[in-house]
OpenMM code with the backbone's topology and positions (N, CA, C; nanometers):
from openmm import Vec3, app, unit

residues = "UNK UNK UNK UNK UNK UNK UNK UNK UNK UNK UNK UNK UNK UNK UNK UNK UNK UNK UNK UNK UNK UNK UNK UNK UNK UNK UNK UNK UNK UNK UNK UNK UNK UNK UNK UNK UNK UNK UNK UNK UNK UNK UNK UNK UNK UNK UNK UNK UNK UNK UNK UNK UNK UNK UNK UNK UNK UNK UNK UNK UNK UNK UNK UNK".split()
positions = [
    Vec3(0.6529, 0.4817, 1.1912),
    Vec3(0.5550, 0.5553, 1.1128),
    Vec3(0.4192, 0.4856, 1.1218),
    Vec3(0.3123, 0.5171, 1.1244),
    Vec3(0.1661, 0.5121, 1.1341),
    Vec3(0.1672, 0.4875, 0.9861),
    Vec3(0.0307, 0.3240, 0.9817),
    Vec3(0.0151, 0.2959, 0.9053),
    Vec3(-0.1158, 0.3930, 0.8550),
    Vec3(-0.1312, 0.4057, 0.7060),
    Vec3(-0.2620, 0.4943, 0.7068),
    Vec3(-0.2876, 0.4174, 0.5231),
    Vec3(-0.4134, 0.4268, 0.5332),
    Vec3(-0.4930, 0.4520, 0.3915),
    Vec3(-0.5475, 0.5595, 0.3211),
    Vec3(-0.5209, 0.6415, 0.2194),
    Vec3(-0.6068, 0.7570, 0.1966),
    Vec3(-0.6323, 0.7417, 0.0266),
    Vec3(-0.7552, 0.7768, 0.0539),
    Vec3(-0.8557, 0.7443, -0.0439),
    Vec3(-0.9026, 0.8665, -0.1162),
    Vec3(-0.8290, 0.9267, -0.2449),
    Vec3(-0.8230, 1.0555, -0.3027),
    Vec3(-0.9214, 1.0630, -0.4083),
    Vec3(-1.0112, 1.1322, -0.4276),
    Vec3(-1.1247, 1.1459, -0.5175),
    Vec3(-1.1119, 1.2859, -0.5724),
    Vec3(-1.0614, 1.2829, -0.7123),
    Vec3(-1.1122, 1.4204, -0.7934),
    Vec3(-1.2158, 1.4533, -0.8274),
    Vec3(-1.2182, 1.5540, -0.8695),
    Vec3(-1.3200, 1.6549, -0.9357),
    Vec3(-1.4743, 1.5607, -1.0032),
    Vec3(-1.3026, 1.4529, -1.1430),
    Vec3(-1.3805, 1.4216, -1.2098),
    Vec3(-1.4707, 1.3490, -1.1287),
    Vec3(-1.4287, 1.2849, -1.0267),
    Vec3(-1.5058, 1.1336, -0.9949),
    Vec3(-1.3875, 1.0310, -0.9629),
    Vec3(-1.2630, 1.0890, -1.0181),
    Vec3(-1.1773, 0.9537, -1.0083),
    Vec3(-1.0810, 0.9275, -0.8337),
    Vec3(-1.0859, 0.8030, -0.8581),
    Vec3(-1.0274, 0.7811, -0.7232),
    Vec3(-0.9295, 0.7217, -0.6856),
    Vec3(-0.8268, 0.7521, -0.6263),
    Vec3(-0.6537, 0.6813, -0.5805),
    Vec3(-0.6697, 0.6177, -0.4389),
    Vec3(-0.5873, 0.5103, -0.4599),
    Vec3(-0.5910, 0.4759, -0.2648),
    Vec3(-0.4320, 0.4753, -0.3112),
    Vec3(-0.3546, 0.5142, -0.1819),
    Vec3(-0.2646, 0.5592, -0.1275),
    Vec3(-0.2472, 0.5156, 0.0246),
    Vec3(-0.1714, 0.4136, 0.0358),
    Vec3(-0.1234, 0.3246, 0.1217),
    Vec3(-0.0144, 0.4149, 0.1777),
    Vec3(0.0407, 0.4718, 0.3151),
    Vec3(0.1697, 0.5278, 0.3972),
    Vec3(0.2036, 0.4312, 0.4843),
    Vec3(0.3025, 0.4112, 0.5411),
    Vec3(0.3603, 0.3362, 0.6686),
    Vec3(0.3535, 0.2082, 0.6254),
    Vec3(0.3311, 0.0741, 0.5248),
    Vec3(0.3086, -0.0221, 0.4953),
    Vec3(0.4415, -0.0622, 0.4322),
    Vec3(0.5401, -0.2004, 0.4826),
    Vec3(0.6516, -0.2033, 0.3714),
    Vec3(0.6233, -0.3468, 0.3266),
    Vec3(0.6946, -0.4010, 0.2123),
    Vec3(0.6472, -0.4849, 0.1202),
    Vec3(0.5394, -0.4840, 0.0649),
    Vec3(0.4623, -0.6003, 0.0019),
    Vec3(0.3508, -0.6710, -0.0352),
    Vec3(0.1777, -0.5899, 0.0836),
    Vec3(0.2841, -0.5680, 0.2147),
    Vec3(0.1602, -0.5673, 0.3289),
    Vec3(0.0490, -0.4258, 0.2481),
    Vec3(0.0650, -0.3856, 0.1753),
    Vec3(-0.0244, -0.2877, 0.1467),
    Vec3(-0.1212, -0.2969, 0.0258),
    Vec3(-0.0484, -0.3897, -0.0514),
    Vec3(-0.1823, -0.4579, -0.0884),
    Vec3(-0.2758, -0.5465, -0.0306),
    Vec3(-0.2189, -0.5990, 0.0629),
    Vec3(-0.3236, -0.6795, 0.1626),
    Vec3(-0.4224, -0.5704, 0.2156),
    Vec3(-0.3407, -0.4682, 0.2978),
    Vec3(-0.4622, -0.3600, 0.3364),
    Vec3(-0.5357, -0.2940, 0.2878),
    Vec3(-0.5213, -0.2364, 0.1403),
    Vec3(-0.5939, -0.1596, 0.0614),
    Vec3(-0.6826, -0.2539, 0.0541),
    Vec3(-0.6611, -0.3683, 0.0042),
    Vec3(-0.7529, -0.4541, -0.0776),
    Vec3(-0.9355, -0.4626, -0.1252),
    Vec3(-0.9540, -0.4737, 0.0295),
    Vec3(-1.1414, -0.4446, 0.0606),
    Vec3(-1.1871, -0.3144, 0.0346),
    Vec3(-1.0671, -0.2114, -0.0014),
    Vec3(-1.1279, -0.0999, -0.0229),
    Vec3(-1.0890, -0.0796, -0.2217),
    Vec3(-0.9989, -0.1396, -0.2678),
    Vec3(-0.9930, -0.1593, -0.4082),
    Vec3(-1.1297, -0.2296, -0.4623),
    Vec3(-1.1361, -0.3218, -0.4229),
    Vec3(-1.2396, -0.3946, -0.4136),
    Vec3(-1.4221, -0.3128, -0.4608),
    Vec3(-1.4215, -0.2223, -0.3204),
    Vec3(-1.5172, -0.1502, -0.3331),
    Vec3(-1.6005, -0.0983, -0.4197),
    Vec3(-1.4587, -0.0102, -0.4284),
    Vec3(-1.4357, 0.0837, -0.5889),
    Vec3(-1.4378, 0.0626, -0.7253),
    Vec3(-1.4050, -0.0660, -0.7386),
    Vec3(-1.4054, -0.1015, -0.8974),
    Vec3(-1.3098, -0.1553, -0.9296),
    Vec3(-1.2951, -0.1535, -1.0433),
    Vec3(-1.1769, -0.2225, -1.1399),
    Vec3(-1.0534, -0.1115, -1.1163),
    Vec3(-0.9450, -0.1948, -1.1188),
    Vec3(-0.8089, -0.0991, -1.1100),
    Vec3(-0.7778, -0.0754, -1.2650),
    Vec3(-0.7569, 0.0549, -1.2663),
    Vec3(-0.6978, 0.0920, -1.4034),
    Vec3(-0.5173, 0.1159, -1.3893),
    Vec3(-0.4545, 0.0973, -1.2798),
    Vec3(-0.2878, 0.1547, -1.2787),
    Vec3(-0.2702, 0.1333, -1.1474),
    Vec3(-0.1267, 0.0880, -1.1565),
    Vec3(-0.0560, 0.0835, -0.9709),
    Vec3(0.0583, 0.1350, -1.0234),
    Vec3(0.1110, 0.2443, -0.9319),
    Vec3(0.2206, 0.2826, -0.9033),
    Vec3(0.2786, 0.2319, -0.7548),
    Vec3(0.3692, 0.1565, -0.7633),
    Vec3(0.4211, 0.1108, -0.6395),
    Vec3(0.5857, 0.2231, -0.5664),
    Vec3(0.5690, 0.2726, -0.4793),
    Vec3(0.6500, 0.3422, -0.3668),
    Vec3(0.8027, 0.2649, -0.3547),
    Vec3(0.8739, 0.3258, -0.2949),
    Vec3(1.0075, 0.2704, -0.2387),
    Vec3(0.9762, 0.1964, -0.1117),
    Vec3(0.8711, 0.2490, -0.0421),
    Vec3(0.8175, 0.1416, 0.0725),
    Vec3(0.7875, 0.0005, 0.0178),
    Vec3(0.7299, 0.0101, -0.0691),
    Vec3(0.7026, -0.1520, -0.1733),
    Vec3(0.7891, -0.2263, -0.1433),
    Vec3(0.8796, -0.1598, -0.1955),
    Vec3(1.0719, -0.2376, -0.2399),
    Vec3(1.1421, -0.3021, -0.0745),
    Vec3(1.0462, -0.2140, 0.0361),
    Vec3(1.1241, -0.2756, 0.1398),
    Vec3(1.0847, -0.3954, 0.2221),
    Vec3(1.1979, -0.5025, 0.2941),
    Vec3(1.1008, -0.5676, 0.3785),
    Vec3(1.0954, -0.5318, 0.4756),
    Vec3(0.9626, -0.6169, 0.5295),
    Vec3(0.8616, -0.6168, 0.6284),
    Vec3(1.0198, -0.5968, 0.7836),
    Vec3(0.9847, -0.5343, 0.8919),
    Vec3(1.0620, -0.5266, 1.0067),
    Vec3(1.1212, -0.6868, 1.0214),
    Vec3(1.0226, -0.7366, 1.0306),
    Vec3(1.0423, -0.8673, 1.0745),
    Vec3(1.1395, -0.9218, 0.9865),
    Vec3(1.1371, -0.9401, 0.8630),
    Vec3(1.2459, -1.0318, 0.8010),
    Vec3(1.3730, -0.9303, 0.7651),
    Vec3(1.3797, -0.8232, 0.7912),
    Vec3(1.5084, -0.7339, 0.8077),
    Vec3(1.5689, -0.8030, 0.9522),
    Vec3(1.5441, -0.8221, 1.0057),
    Vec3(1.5928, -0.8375, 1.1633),
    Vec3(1.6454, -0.9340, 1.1609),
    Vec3(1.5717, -1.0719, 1.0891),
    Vec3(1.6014, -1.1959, 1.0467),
    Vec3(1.7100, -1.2320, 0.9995),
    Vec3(1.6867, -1.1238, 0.8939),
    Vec3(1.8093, -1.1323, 0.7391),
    Vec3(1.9522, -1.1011, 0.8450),
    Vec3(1.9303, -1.0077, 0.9463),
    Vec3(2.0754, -0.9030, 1.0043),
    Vec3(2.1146, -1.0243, 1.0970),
    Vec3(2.0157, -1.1400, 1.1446),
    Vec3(2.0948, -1.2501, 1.2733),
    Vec3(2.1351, -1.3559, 1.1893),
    Vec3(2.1346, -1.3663, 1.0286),
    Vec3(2.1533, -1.4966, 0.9785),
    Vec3(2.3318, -1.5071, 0.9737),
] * unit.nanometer
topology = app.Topology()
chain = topology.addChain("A")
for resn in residues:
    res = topology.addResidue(resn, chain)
    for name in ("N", "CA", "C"):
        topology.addAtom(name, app.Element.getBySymbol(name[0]), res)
């Protein structure tokens, strides 16, 4: 899956970033400079992608 950022702005003014293709922690690393931007965070909802790890330490975990 293609990693992507999308950056949702309502009506009011308000704005979501929405991290796809990113598993673990890695998507707060990528959003970051663009949280940043924007302001103060008022709420995170974190995904089932969150919950997973990264390729790399799945692969790890399966040769131990």
């Amino acid at each position: 899956m293609n990693k992507t950022i999308e950056i949702i702005v309502t009506p009011s003014g308000e704005t979501r970033v929405e991290t796809k293709g990113f598993a673990g922690s890695a998507c707060r690393q990528a959003s970051q400079f663009i949280e940043a931007a924007l302001g103060r965070r008022t709420g995170e909802e974190l995904t089932p992608e969150f919950h997973q790890l990264p390729e790399f330490q799945q692969v790890r975990q399966q040769n131990l």
